[in-house]
C-alpha positions in Angstrom: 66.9 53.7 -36.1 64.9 52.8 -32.8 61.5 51.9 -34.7 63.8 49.3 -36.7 65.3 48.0 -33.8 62.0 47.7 -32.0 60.1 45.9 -34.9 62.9 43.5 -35.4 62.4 42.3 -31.1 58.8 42.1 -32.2 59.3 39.8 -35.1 61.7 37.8 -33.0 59.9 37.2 -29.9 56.3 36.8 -32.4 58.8 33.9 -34.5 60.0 32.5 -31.1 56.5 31.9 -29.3 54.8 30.7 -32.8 58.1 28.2 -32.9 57.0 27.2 -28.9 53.3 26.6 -29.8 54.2 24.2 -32.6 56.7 22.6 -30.4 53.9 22.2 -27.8 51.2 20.9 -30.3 53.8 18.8 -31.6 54.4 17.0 -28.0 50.7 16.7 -27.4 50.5 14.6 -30.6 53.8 12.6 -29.6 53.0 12.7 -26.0 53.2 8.6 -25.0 49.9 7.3 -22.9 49.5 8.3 -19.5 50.8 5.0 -17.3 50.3 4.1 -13.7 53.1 5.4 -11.3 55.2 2.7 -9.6 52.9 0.4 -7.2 53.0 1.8 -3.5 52.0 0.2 -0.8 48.3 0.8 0.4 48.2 3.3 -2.3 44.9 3.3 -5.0 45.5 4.5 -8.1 43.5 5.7 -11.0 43.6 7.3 -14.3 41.1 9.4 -16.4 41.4 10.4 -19.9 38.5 12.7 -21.4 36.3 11.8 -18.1 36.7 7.7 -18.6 38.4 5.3 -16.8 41.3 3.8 -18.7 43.9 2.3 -15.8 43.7 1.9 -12.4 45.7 -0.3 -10.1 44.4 -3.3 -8.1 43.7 -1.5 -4.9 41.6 0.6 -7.2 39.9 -1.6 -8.4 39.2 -3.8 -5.6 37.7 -0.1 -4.0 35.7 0.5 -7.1 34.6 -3.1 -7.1 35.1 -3.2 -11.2 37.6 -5.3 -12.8 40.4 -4.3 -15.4 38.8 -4.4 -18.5 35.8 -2.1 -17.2 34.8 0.9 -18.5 33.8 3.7 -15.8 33.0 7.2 -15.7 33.7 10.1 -13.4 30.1 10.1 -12.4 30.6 6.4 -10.9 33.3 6.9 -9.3 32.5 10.1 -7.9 29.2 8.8 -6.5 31.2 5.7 -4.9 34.0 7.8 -3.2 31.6 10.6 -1.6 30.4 8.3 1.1 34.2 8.4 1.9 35.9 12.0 1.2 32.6 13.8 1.2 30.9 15.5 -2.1 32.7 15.4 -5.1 32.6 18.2 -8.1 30.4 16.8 -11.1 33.2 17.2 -13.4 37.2 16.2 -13.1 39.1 19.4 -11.8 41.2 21.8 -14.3 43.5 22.4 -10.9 44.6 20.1 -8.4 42.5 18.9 -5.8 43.0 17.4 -2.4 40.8 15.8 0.5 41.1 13.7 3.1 38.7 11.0 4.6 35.7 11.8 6.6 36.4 9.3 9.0 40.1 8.6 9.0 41.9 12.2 8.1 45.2 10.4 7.7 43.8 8.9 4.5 43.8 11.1 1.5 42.6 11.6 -1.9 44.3 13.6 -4.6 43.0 14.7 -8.0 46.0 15.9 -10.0 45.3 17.3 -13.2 48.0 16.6 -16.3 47.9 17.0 -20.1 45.0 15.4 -21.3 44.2 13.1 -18.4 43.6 13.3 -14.6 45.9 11.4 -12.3 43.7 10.0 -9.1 45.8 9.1 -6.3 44.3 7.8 -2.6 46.7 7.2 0.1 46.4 6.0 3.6 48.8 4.8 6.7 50.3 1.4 6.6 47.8 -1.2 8.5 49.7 -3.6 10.9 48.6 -7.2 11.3 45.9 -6.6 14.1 44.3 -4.1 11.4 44.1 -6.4 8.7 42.6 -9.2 10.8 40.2 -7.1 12.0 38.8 -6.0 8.3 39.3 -9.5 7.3 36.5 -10.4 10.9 34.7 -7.0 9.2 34.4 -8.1 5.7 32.8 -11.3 6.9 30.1 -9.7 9.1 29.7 -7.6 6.6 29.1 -10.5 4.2 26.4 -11.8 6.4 24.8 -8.2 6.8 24.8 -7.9 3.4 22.7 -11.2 3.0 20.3 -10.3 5.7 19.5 -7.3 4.4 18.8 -9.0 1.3 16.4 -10.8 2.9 14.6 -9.0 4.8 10.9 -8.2 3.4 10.6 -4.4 4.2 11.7 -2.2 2.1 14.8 -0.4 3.7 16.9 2.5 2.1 19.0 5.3 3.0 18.7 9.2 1.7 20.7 12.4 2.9 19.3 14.9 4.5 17.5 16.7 2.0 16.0 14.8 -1.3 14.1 11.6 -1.9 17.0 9.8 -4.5 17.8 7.0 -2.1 22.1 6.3 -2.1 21.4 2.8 -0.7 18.3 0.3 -1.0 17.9 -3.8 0.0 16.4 -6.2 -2.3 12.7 -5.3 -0.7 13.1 -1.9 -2.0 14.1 -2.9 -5.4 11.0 -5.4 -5.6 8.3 -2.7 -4.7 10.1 -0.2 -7.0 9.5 -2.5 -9.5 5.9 -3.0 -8.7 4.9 0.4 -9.0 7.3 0.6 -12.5 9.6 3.1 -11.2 13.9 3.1 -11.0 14.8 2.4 -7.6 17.6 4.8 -8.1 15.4 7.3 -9.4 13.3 9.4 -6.6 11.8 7.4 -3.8 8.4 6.2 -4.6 7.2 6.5 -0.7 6.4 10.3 0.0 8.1 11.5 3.2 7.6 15.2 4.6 11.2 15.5 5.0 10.6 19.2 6.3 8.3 18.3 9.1 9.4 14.8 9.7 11.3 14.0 13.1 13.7 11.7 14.1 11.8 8.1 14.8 8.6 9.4 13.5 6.2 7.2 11.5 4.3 8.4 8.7 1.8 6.2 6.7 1.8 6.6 2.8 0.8 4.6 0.2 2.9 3.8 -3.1 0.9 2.9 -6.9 -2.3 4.0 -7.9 -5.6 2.3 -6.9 -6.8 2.8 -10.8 -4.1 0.6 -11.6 -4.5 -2.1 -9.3 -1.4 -1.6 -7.8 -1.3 0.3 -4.7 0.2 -0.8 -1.5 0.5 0.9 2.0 2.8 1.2 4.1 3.9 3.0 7.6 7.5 4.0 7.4 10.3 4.5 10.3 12.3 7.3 9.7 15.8 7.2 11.6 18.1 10.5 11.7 21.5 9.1 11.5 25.3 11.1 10.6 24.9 11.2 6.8 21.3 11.4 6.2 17.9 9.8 7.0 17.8 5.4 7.1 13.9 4.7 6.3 11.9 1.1 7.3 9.2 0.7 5.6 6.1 -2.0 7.0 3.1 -3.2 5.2 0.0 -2.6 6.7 -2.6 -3.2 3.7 -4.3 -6.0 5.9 -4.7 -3.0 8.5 -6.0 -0.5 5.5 -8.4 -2.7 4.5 -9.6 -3.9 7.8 -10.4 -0.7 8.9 -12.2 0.2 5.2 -14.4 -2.6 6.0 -14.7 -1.7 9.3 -16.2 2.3 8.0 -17.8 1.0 5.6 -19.9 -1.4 7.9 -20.1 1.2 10.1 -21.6 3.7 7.2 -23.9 1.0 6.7 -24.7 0.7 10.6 -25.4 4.1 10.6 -27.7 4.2 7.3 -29.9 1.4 9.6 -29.3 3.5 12.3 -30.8 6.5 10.9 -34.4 5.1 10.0 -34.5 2.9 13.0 -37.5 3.7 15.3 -36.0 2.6 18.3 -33.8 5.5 19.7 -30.3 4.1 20.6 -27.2 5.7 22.7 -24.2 4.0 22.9 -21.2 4.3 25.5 -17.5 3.1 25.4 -15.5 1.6 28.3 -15.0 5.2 29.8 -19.1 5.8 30.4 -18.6 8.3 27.3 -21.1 8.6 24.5 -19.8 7.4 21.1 -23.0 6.8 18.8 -26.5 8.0 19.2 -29.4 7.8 16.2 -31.9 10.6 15.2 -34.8 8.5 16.4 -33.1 9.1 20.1 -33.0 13.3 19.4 -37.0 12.9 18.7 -38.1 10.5 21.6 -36.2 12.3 24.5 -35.8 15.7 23.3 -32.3 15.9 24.1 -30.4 18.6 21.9 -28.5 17.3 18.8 -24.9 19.6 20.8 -25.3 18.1 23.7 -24.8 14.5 22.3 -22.4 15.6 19.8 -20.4 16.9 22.3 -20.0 13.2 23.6 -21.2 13.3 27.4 -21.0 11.2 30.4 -23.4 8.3 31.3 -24.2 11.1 34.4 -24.8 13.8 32.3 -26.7 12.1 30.1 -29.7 11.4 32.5 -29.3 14.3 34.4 -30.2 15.9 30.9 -33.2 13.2 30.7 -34.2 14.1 34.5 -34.3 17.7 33.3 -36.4 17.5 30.0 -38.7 15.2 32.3 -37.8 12.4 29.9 -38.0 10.2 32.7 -40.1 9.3 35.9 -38.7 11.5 38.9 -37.5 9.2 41.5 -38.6 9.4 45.1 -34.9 10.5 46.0 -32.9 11.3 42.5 -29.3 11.4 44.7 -29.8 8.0 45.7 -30.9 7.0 42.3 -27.7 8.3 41.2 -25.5 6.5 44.3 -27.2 3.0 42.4 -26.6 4.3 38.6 -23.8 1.5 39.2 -26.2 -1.2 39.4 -28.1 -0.3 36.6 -24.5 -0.2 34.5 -24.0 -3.4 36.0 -27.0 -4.9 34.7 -26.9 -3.4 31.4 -23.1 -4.7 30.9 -24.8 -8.4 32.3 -27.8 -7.6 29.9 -30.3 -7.9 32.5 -31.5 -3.8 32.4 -35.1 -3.6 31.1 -37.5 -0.7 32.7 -41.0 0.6 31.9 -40.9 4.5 32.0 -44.4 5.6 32.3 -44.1 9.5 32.1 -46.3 12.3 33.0 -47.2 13.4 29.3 -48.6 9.8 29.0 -45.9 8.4 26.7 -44.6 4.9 28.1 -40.7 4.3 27.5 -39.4 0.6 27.6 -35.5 0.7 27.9 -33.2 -1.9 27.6 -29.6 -1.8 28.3 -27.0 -3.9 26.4 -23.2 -4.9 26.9 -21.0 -3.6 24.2 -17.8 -4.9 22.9 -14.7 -3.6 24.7 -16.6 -2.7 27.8 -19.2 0.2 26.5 -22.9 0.3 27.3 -25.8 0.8 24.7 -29.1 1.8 25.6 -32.4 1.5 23.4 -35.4 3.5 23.8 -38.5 2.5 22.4 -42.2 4.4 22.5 -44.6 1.4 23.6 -47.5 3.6 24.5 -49.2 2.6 21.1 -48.7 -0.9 22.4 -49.7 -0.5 26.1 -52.6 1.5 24.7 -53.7 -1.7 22.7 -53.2 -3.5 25.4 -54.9 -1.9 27.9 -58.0 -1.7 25.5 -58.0 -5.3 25.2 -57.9 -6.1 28.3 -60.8 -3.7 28.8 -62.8 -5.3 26.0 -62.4 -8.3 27.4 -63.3 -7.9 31.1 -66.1 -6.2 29.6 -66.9 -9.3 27.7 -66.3 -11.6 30.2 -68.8 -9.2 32.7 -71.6 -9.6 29.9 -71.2 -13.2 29.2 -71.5 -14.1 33.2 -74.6 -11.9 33.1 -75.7 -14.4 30.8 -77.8 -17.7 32.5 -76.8 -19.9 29.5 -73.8 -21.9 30.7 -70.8 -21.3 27.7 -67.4 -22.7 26.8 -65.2 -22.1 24.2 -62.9 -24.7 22.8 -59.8 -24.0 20.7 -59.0 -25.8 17.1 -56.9 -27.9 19.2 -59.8 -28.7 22.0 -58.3 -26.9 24.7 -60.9 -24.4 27.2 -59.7 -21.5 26.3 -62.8 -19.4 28.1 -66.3 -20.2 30.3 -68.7 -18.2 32.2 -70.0 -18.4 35.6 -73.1 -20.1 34.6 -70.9 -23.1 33.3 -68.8 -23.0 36.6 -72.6 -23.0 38.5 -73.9 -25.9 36.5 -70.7 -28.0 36.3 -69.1 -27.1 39.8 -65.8 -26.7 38.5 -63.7 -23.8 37.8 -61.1 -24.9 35.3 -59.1 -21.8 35.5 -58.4 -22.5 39.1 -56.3 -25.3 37.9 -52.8 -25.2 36.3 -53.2 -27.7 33.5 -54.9 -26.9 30.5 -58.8 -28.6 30.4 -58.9 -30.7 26.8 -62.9 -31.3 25.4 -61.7 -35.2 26.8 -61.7 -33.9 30.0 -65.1 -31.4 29.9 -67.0 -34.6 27.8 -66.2 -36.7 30.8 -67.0 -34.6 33.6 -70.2 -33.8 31.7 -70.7 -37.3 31.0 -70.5 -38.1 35.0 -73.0 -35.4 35.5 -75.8 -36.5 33.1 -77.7 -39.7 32.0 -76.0 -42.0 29.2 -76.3 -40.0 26.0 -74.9 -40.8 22.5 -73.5 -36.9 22.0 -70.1 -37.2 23.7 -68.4 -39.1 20.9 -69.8 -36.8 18.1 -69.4 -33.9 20.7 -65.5 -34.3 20.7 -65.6 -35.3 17.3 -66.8 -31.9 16.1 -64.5 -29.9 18.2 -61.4 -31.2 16.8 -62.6 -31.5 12.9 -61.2 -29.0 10.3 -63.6 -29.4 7.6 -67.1 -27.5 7.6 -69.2 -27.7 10.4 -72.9 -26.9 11.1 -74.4 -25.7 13.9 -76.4 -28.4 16.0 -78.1 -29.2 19.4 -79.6 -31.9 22.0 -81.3 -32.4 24.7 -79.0 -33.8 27.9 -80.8 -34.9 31.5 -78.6 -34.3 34.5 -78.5 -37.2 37.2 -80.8 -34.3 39.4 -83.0 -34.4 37.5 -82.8 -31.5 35.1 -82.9 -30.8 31.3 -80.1 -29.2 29.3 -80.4 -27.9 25.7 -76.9 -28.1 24.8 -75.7 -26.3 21.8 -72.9 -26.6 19.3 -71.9 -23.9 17.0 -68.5 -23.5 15.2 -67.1 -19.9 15.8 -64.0 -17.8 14.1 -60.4 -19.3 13.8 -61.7 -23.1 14.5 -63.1 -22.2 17.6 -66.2 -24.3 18.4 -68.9 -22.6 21.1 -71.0 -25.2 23.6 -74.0 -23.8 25.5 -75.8 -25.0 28.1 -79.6 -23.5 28.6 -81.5 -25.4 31.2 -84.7 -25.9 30.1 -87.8 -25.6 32.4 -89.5 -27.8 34.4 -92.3 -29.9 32.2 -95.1 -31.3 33.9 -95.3 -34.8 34.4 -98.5 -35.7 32.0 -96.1 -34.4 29.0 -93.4 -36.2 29.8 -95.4 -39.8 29.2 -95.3 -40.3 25.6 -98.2 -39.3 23.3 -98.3 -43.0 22.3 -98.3 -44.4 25.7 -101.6 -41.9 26.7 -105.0 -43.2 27.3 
């Protein structure tokens, strides 16, 4: 009897809850449209059926900024409350769901689940007059915020704390996202170290590819503000590619540099060495560390003074007290010295202003040229001791017929000394001083003639008679580089009965 009774609650309460589940199906498939409540006063409303937006009211949609007949998803509408209730799930509650404003706690937002929709409601204190004059002042600075931002021409955008997506961008962002081909509201193209960054650091990063053609540089402001990071961005590809020219042309100064013979050491405004050359390290010895490790202008010839790289002055404090005025004179480009050192090796050094206040120096081995020099001069005050050994009177002329050299038999026979003088002596002047000195002869003309000619010449002579009384063989013979040679012999005395013509003899 009790197993009957208990199988017929069974079957009545199994018949009862499959009668409520039909019932329950059947109201979901009657159930009318979900509608918008009653309008209230500063009250947004919206409503979601399967995730999309099918009412809201105008408030609503004024927020939203979307008009009636849009369609909008959760993920929209999520994205554009956050900023004002905080984050928001990814998907539309199954329970009920309240929050209030981040920055005004008296305004709330509800998410009310219902059957087959979700019921949005936002609701905030009545505003009095003052209130809504004061948004109506906001929405117009905000209007001409909104315009200047637009165009300005750096990129600006805003990100949260963590992650590159950027949640708000101006119109210069947008343009370089698009040359670079990526979304601007995709991940940031600019790469910022968020983990090491600080607050009003700048970075410098550079956004394409330089294969493509399209890469750009910028440095980038970061700002730390309440709800995230707000980035500036500045181009600076005219200061990128000044400064590549600038290493590249110094690359190339260095290159020259490196196979000049002339050793060179520079210093900056501080009297600290900046750039040296090898061809320094070999003429003064100086170690390569000791120039690498950028010295002073002091230490730098103290280290000279102590490889005896240069001459030891008489008293090398005092030299040291005047270092001044040689940096003076090599900023005013007036430095040059002769360094004759004890090893023999001569030094010439000149000292140079460089821009933005430094000092350069150039070393340069001359003993090859003093030795040259010296051996000339040698050569020829042994040739000019042999030629006034000679009794032959000589003088040699230039292409241009200017003395360039005589002996002291000319200066004895012609009384002059034309080196004495400070103007040059032309063969117009010698011819006519000669001239004075001897008896009319028809050479000076031809004489002249010859010295100044640049075809070929031949050697010649003649026989002069000076007013005294004496005879002078004088000879004319072209000599190397257009030079022309005149000698003077003096003949000897020839007794009277040869002078008288054969002729004239009885």
């Amino acid at each position: 009897m009790l197993l009957a009774i208990t199988t017929g609650i069974g079957a009545g309460a199994a018949a009862l809850l499959g009668a409520f589940l039909i019932f329950r199906a059947h109201l979901r498939q009657t159930a009318p449209r979900p509608t918008l409540r009653k309008p209230v006063t500063d009250r947004a409303e919206i409503l979601f059926s399967e995730g999309k937006l099918i009412d809201s009211s105008e408030a609503a949609r004024r927020l939203l900024g979307c008009t009636a007949n849009e369609s909008l998803d959760w993920s929209y509408v999520s994205e554009t409350l956050s900023p004002l209730f905080g984050p928001l799930p990814d998907t539309l509650p199954e329970q009920p769901l309240a929050l209030g404003a981040l920055n005004d706690p008296q305004a709330k937002l509800s998410i009310l689940p219902e059957i087959g929709s979700h019921r949005l409601l936002i609701d905030a204190p009545p505003m009095d007059v003052a209130e809504r004059l004061q948004i109506r002042l906001n929405e117009s600075e905000l209007d001409r915020l909104r315009t200047i931002m637009a165009l300005v021409p750096c990129p600006i955008w805003h990100t949260q704390r963590t992650g590159s997506r950027p949640t708000w961008y101006n119109t210069a962002y947008e343009d370089i996202c698009s040359r670079v081909g990526v979304q601007p509201e995709g991940p940031s193209p600019f790469d910022i170290p968020f983990a090491r960054i600080e607050n009003g650091q700048s970075i410098r990063t550079s956004v394409g590819s330089r294969e493509a053609g399209n890469q750009y540089w910028y440095e980038i402001l970061s700002h730390q503000i309440d709800d995230g990071w707000l980035h500036f961005a500045s181009s600076i590809d005219a200061v990128i590619s000044s400064e590549i020219a600038q290493r590249n042309f110094l690359q190339t100064l260095t290159r020259i540099f490196a196979h000049l013979p002339i050793g060179l050491v520079v210093f900056d405004k501080d009297r600290r060495l900046v750039l040296f050359n090898p061809a320094l390290i070999d003429l003064t010895s100086l170690p390569a560390e000791f120039l690498s490790g950028r010295p002073n202008l002091l230490s730098f010839f103290d280290m000279l003074r102590e490889k005896r790289m240069m001459p030891e002055p008489k008293n090398y404090q005092n030299w040291r007290d005047k270092l001044s005025e040689v940096i003076a004179a090599a900023s005013s480009d007036h430095y040059v010295e002769t360094w004759n050192l004890s090893s023999g090796v001569t030094y010439k050094i000149t000292g140079r202003p460089h821009p933005d206040g430094g000092i350069a120096f150039l070393f340069e081995d001359i003993s090859a040229e003093i030795s040259l020099t010296r051996r000339f001069r040698q050569e020829i005050e042994i040739t000019q001791a042999v030629l006034d050994c000679l009794d032959d009177g000589v003088a040699v002329f230039s292409q241009l017929g200017v003395l360039t050299f005589c002996n002291e038999s000319y200066r004895e026979l012609w009384r002059s000394d034309p080196e004495s003088g400070l103007k040059d002596v032309s063969i117009s002047d010698a011819t006519l001083a000669w001239q004075s000195a001897c008896r009319p002869s028809p050479i000076w003309g031809d004489l002249r003639d010859f010295v100044v000619t640049l075809r070929d010449r031949a050697a010649w002579d003649a026989e002069l008679e000076l007013k005294g009384g004496k005879h002078v063989l004088c000879r004319v013979e072209p000599v190397a580089g257009g030079s022309t040679l005149v000698r003077f012999s003096v003949l000897a005395e020839v007794p009277l009965e040869l002078r008288i013509p054969q002729e004239a003899r009885v």
